[in-house]
MARVEXNU-244225 format. One line per field, with one value per residue (C-alpha): residue number from 1; z, x, y. Coordinates in steps of 0.25 Angstrom, whole numbers, padded with zeros to 4 digits. Layout:
! MARVEXNU-244225
guvex NUM  ... .
up Z  ... .
east X  ... .
north Y  ... .
***
This chain:
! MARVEXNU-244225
guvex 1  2  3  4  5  6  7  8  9  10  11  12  13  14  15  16  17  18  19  20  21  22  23  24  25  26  27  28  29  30  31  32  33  34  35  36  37  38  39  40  41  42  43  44  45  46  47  48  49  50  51  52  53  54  55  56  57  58  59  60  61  62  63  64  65  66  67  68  69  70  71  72  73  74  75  76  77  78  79  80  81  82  83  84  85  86  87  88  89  90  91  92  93  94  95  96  97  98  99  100  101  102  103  104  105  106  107  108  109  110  111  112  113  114  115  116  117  118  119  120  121  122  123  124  125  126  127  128  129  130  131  132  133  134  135  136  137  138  139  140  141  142  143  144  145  146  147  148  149  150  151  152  153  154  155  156  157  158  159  160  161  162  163  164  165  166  167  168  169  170  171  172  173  174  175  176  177  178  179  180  181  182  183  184  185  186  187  188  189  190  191  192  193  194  195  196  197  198  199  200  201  202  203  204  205  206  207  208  209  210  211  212  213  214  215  216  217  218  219  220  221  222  223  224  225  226  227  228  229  230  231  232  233  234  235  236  237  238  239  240  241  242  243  244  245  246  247  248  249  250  251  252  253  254  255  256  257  258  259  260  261  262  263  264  265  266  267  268  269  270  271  272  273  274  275  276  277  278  279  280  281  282  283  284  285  286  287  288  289  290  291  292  293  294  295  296  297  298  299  300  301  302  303  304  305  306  307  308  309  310  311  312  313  314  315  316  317  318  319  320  321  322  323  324  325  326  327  328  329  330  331  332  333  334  335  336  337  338  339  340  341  342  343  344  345  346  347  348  349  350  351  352  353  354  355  356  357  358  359  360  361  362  363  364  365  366  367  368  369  370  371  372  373  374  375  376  377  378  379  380  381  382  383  384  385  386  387  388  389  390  391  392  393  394  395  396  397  398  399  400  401  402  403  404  405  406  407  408  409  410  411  412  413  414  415  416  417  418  419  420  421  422  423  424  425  426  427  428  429  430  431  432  433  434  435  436  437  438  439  440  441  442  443  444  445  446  447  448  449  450  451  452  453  454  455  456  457  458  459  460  461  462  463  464  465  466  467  468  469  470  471  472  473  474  475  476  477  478  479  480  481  482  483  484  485  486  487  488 .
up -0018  -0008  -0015  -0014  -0019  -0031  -0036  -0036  -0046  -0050  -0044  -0030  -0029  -0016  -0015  -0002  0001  -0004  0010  0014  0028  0022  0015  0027  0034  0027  0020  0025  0022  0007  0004  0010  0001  -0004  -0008  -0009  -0011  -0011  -0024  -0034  -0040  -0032  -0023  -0027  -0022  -0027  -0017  -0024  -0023  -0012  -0004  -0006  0007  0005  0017  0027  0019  0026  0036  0037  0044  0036  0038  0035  0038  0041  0034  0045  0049  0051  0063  0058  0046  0041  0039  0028  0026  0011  0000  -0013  -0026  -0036  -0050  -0057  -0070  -0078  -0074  -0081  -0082  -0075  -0069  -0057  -0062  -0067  -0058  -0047  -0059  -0060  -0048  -0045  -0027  -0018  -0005  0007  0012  0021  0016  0024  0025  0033  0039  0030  0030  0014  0002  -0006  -0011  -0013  -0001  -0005  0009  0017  0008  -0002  0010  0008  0012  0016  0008  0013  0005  0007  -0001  -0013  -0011  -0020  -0020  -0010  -0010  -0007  0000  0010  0015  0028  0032  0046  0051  0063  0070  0082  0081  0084  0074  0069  0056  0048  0034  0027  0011  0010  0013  0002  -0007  -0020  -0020  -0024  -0040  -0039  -0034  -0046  -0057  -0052  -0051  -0066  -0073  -0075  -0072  -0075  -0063  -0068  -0063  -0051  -0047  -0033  -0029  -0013  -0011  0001  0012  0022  0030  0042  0042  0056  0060  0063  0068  0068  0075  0072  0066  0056  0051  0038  0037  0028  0033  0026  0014  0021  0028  0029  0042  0045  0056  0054  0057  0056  0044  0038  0037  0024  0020  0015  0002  -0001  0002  -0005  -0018  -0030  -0043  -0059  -0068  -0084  -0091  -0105  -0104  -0108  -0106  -0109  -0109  -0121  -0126  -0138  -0143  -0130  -0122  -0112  -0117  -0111  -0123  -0120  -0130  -0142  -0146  -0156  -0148  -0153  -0143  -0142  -0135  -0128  -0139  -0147  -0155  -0159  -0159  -0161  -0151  -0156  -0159  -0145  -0135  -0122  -0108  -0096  -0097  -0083  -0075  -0067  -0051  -0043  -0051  -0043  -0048  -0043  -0044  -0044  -0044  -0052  -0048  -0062  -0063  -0049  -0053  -0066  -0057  -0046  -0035  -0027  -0029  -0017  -0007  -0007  -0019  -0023  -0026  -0031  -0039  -0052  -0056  -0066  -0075  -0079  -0085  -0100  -0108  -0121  -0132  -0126  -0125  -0112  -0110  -0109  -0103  -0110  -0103  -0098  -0097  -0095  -0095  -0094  -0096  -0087  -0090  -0081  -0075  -0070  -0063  -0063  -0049  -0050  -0037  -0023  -0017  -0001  0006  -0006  -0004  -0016  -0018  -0019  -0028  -0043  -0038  -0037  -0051  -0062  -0074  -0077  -0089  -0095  -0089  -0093  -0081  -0088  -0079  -0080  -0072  -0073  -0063  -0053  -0040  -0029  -0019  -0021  -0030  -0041  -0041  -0048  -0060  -0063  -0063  -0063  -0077  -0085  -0095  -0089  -0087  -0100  -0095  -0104  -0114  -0108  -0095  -0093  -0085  -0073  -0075  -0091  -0083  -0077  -0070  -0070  -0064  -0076  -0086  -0097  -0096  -0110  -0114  -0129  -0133  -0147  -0150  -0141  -0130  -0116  -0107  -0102  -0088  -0083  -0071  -0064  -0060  -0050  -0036  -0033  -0040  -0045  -0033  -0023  -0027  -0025  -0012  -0008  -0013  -0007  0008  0006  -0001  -0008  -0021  -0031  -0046  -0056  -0049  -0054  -0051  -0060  -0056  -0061  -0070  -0073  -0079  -0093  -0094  -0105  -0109  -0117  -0128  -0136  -0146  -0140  -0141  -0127  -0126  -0112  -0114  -0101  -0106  -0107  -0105  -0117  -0124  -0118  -0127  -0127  -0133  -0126  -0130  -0128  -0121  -0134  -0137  -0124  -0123  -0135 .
east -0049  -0035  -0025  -0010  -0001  0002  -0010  -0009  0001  -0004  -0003  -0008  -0011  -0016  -0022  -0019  -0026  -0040  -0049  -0054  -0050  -0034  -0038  -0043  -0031  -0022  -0029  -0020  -0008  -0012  -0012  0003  0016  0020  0004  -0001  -0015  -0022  -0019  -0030  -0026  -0027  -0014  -0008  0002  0005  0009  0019  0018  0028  0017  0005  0003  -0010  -0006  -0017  -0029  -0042  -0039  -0022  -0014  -0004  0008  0013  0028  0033  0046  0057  0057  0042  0034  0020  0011  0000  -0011  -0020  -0035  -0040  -0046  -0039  -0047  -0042  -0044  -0051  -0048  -0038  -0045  -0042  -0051  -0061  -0075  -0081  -0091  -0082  -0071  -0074  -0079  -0063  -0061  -0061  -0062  -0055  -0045  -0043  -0030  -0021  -0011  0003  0010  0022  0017  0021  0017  0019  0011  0020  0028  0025  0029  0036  0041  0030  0019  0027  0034  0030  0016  0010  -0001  -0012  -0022  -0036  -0042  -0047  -0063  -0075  -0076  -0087  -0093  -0082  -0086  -0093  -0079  -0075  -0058  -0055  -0042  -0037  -0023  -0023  -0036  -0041  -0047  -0038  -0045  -0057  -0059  -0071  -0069  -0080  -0069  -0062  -0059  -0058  -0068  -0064  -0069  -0064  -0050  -0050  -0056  -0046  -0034  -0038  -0038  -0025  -0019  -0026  -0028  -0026  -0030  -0026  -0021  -0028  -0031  -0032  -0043  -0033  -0024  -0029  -0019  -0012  -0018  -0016  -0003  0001  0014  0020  0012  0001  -0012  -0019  -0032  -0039  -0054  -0064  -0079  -0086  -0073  -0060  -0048  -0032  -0025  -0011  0000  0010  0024  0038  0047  0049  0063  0070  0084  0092  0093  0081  0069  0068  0067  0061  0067  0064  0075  0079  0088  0088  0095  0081  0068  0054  0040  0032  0016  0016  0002  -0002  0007  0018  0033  0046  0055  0071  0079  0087  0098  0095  0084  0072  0063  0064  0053  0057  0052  0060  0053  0059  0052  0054  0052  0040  0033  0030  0020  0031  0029  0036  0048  0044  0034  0034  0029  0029  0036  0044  0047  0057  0052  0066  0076  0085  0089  0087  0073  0071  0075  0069  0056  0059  0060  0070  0078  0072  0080  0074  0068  0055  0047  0034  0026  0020  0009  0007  -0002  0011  0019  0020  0031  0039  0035  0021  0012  0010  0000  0001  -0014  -0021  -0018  -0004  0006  0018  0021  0036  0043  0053  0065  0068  0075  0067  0073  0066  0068  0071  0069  0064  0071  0070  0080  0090  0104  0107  0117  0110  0099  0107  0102  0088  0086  0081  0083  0079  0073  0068  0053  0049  0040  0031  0024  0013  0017  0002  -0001  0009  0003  0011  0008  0010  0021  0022  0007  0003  -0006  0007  0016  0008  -0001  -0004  0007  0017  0029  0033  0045  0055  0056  0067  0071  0088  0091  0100  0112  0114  0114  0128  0124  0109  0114  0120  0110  0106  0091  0086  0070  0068  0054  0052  0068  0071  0081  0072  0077  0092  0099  0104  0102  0115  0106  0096  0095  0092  0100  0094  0099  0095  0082  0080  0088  0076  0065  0068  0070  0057  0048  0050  0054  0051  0055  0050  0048  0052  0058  0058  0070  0066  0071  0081  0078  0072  0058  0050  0035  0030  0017  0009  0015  0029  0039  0047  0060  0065  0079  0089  0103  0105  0089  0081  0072  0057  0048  0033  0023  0016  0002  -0012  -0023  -0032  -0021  -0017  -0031  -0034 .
north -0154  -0151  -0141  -0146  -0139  -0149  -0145  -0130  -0125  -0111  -0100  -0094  -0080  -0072  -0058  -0048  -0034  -0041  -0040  -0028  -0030  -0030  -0017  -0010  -0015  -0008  0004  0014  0007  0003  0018  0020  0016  0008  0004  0017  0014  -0002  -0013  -0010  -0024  -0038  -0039  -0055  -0063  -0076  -0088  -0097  -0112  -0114  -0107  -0118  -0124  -0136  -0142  -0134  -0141  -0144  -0155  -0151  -0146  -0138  -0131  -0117  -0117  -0102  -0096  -0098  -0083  -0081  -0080  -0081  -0080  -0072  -0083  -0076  -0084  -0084  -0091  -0096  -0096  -0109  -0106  -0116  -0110  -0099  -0086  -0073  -0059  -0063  -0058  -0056  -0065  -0076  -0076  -0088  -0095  -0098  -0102  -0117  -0118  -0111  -0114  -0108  -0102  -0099  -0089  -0087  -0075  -0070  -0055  -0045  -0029  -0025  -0029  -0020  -0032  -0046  -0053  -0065  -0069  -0068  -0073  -0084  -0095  -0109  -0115  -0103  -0103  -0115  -0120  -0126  -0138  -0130  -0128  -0125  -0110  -0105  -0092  -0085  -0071  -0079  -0086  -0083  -0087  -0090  -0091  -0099  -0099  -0110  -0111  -0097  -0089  -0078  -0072  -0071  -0067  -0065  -0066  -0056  -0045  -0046  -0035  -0045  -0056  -0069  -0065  -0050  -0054  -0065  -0055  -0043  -0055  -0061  -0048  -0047  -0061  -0076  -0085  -0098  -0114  -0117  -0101  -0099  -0086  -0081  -0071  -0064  -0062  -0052  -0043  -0048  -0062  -0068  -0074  -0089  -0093  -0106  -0117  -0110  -0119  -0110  -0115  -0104  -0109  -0105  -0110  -0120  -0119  -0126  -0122  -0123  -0127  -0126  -0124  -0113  -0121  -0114  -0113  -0129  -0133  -0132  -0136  -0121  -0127  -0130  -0142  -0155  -0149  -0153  -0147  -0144  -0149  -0145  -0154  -0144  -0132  -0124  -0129  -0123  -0127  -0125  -0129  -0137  -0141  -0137  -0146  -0141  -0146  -0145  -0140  -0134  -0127  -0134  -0126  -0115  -0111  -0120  -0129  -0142  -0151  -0166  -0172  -0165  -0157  -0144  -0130  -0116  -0107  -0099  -0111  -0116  -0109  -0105  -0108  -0105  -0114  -0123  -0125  -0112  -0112  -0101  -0087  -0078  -0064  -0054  -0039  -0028  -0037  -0030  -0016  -0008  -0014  -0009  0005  0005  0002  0013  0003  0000  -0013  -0025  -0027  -0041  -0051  -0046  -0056  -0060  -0071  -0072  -0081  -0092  -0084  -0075  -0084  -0086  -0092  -0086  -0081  -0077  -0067  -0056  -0047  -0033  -0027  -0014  -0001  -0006  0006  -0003  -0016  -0023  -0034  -0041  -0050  -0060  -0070  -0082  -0093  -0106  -0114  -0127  -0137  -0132  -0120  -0116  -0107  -0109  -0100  -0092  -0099  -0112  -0105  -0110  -0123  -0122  -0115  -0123  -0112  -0099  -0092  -0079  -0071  -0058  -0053  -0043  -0031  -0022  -0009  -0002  -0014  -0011  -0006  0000  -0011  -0025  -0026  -0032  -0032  -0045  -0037  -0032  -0045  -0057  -0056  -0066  -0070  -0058  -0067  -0074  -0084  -0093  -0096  -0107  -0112  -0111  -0123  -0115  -0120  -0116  -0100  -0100  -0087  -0081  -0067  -0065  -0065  -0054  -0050  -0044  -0040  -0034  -0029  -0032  -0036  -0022  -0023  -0017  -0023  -0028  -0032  -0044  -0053  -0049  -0036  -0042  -0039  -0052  -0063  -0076  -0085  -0076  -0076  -0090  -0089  -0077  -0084  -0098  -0092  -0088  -0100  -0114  -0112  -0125  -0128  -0122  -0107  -0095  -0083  -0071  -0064  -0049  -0039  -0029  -0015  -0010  -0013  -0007  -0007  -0019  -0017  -0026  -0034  -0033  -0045  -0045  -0053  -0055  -0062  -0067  -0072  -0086  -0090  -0084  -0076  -0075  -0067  -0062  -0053  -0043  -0042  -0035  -0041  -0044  -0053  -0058  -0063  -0067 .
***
């Protein structure tokens, strides 16, 4: 069956450094700083919605359009695993048992030299990840990928090098987050794939399998204030999502703090199971935006926005329960603000940026420090478990926050003041982070950008209640838990 991009909803992550060839390439340089020695853990990325490109299926000619100040991209061959169903903890033995077909792909990337941070630029623009048809999965060591640009063959990769195989990557991957449905995993980019440049025809087959074809066109015209937009409206002033009886409902706020569903109904709020308050897309989070937090850390504040994504999996809502694994030294919450956009954003001005946001409301981003590995940072085992990002409980329409640099940021452990700064502390502001990321990609309605977190972290242990509090939008609470009870 074809893959549109309709039809794909969950999450896409990729893998770098998983060839042997890669690893050859750049043994002496993995041991230098800032690595100082190879990842022990799978390196992801995530690629966010904007970025799926179905247009290159077997028998099309797609198109890749390239940012406006890029020459070339990097063309990087894999092979995408679709999850047929949730997979979590598995085994060698079980693991393609979970998966449903798999696609080929053309992964687009502007050159870039550091794996050090997550590059957002060069590896996020729009369309520049280019799907297959979705195929039954073949024996996959036996694959081999060719790549042609103009017709003349310009790379070869044989999924037989790979450091992970496809069941090793998903059993090292699902040991500490869950791929769900729908989630495609990529198997790998290799290092300093072959260029094309625009009017190039690039052609990514795999024998007896499938292909993609495309031409590499310059940058596609876009108005500065955006492209024909679509947009996510709230008429209430707070809005939720709860389960009741195993249904999603839409609820809002009445006035002394109760729910009330649209049929009226009225509950309290500890006797409804919490979602995310919308429909969330792609989840952008800042890492060092304030300053303190910085310090606090030993690092230098960013001269730019440093950003990175977060999967699906992460996201609980209030009132529940996070994980904190065995044999963790540290783990820490973090309060923040999360702006929900609200109608398609492209090359949006700071000053144009109040316009495009649909609400905002609390996220607690939880991190595990053990995990953290002086490479690629933040490494998603740190920042991308299951269940690590409670968010809500409410949505604030925009326009009842008269300014959202001026907001109090509070987390208590177990009624316990940690945690106080305010929004007017960040590095970078709200509008500007809009105005950053919309230069760069399409954003859409209903994604997220966590916004970070000032100083004042503290370890959190079983049974503790956390409250993460932003003035004018609420309380979002959880419990942190041990892993019998996570499980069970």
């Amino acid at each position: 069956m074809a893959m549109t991009i309709n039809n794909l909803t969950n999450t896409i992550y990729g893998v770098i450094l998983n060839d042997n060839k890669t690893l050859a390439a750049l043994e002496s340089e993995l041991g230098q700083p800032p690595y100082k020695s190879p990842a022990k853990a799978p390196v992801l990325y995530i690629k966010p919605f904007n970025t799926l490109n179905n247009s290159g299926n077997e028998g099309n000619n797609g198109v890749v359009h390239l940012p406006a100040d890029a020459k070339a991209a990097e063309v990087a061959a894999t092979i995408g695993l679709v999850m047929g169903k949730t997979a979590s903890r598995l085994t060698v033995d079980n693991a393609l048992e979970h998966v449903s077909g798999v696609v080929v792909a053309a992964d687009l990337s502007l050159p870039h030299d550091s794996y050090y941070r997550p590059a957002i630029r060069e590896k996020c623009f729009d369309g520049s990840l280019v799907f297959s048809e979705i195929y039954a999965t073949p024996k996959l060591e036996t694959l081999t990928l060719t790549t042609l640009i103009n017709d003349e063959e310009v790379n070869t990769r044989h999924l037989s090098e790979l450091k992970r195989d496809a069941a090793q990557l998903l059993v090292d991957v699902t040991e500490f987050m869950t791929l769900n449905e729908g989630d495609v995993l990529l198997l790998g980019v290799e290092y300093q794939a072959p260029q094309a440049k625009a009017g190039d025809r690039v052609q990514v087959t795999v024998d007896d399998l499938g292909s993609v074809n495309f031409t590499v066109d310059s940058a596609a015209q876009v108005t500065d204030s955006g492209i024909a937009a679509t947009e996510t409206k709230v008429d209430a002033p707070r809005v939720g999502r709860v389960l009741i009886d195993g249904v999603v409902t839409a609820v809002t706020q009445t006035d002394d703090g109760q729910v009330k569903t649209d049929a009226g109904q009225i509950l309290a709020e500890s006797d409804v199971q919490w979602l995310p308050p919308v429909e969330i897309g792609s989840v952008f989070a800042l890492g060092l935006n304030y300053a303190d937090h910085a310090k606090e850390l030993a690092f230098n504040a960013p001269e730019k926005p440093l950003v990175f994504l977060k999967g699906k999996n992460t996201l609980v809502g209030h009132n529940a329960q996070t994980r904190r694994p065995a044999n963790v030294d540290y783990m820490h919450y973090e309060c923040e603000l999360a702006v929900v956009v609200g109608k398609t954003a492209r090359n949006v001005s700071a000053d144009e940026a109040k316009d495009y946001i649909l609400g905002y409301t609390v996220a607690n981003d939880y991190a595990i420090r053990d995990y953290l590995e002086n490479y690629y940072r933040p490494n998603l085992r740190v920042k991308n478990r299951d269940h690590c990002t409670p968010i809500g409980p409410w949505l604030t329409r925009a326009d009842q926050i008269a300014d959202p640099m001026q907001l109090k940021l509070v987390t208590r452990i177990n009624g316990e003041v940690k945690q106080e700064g305010t929004t007017a502390d960040m590095i970078f502001s709200v509008y500007h982070l809009i105005e950053y990321l919309s230069s760069i990609m399409t954003l859409n309605p209903g994604d997220v950008i966590l916004t970070g977190t000032p100083e004042g972290l503290a370890d959190v242990k079983y049974g503790d209640v956390i409250e993460t509090e932003i003035e004018g939008l609420g309380v979002l609470r959880n419990t942190i838990v041990d892993d019998e009870t996570y499980f069970n």
